[in-house]
C-alpha positions as CSV (number, residue, x, y, z in Angstrom):
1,X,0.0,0.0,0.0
2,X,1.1,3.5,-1.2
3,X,1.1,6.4,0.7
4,X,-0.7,9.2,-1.0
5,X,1.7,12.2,0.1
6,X,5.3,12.6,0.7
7,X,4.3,14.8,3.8
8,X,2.4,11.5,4.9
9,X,4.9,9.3,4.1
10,X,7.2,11.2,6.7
11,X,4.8,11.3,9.2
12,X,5.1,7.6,9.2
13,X,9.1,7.4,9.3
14,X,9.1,9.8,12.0
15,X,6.4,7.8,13.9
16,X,8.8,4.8,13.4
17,X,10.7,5.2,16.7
18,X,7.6,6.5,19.0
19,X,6.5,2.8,18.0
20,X,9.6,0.6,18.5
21,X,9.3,2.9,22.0
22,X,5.9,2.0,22.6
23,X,6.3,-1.9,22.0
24,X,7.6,-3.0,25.5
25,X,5.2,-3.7,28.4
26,X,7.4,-2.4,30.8
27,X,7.9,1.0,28.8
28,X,4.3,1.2,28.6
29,X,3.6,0.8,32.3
30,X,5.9,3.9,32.8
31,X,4.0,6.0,30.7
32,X,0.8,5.1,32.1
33,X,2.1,6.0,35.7
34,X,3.5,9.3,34.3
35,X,0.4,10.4,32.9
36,X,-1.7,8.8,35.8
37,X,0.7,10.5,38.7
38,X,2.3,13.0,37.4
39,X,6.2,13.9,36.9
40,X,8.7,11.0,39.2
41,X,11.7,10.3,39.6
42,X,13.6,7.2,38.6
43,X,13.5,6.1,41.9
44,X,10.0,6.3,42.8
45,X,9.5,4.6,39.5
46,X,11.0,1.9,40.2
47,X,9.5,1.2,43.8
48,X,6.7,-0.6,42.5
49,X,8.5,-2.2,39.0
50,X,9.4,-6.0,38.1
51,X,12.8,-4.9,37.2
52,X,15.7,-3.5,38.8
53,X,15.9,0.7,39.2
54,X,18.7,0.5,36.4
55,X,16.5,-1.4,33.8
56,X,14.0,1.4,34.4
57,X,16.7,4.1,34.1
58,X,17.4,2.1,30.8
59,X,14.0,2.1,29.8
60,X,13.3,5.7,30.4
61,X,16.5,6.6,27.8
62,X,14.6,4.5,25.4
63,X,11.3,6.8,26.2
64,X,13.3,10.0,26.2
65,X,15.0,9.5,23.0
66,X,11.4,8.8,21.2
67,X,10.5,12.0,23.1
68,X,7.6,10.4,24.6
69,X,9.3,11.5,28.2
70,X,11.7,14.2,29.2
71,X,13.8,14.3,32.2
72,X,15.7,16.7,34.5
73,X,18.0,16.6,37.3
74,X,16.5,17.9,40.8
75,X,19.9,17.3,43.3
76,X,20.7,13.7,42.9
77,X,17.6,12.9,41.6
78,X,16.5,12.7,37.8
79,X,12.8,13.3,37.1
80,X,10.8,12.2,34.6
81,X,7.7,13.7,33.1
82,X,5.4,12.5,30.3
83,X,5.4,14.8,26.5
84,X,2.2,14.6,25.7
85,X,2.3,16.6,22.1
86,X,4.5,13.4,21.1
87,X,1.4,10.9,22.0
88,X,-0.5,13.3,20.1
89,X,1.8,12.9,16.9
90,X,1.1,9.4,17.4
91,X,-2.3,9.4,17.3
92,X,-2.4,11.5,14.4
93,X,0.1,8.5,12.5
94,X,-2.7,6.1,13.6
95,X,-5.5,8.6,12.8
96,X,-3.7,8.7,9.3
97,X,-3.1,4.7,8.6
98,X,-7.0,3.9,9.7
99,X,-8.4,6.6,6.7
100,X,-5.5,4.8,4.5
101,X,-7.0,1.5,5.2
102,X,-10.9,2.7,5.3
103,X,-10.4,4.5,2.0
104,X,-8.7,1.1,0.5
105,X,-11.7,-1.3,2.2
106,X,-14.1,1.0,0.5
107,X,-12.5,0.6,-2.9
108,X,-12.7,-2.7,-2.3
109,X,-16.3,-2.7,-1.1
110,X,-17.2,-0.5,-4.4
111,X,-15.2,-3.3,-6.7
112,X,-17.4,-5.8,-5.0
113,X,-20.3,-4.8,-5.5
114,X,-20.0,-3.0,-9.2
115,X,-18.8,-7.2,-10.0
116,X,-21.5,-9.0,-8.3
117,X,-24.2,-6.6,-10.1
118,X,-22.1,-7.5,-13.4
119,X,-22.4,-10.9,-13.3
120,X,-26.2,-11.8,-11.5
């Protein structure tokens, strides 16, 4: 399947790595207690995780460099907070691919149904 725009075609490449971010459980549990709780540190984060603090520490580099999280030192401490305008870009990549794919079942619907009315 085509893309229909260079402009979309981008959108999707730079969607790539927010993905490849996305697809680990562990990574996902992290967001959704960033956006459920607000800004932590690594070490609250890791209070209540299956893995050790520096797999998290590891898994929010993996987050930050997708820019799905930022982080800042406070002291020792580094916290991490949730960018939300990258979920958005996201969801617009998503929003994109389901109009590629309705567009491409209705084609498919019309083809269909012009052949079944040209052969009764």
């Amino acid at each position: 399947m085509s893309l229909p725009d260079p402009m979309a075609s981008s959108q999707v490449r730079d969607a790539a790595p927010l993905f490849a971010a996305l697809g680990d459980e562990t990574r996902l549990q992290l967001l959704l207690r960033l956006s459920s709780s607000g800004p932590a540190s690594i070490a609250r984060l890791s209070a209540q995780a299956r893995v050790s603090r520096q797999a998290i520490a590891k898994h929010v580099q993996v987050l930050s460099a997708a820019g799905l999280v930022r982080t800042r030192r406070r002291g020792r401490e580094r916290i991490c907070e949730l960018e939300p305008a990258r979920l958005a870009g996201a969801h617009q990549c998503l929003d994109l691919i389901s109009t590629l794919w309705d567009d491409a079942l209705d084609r498919l619907r019309s083809f269909v149904e012009d052949d079944s009315q040209a052969h009764p």
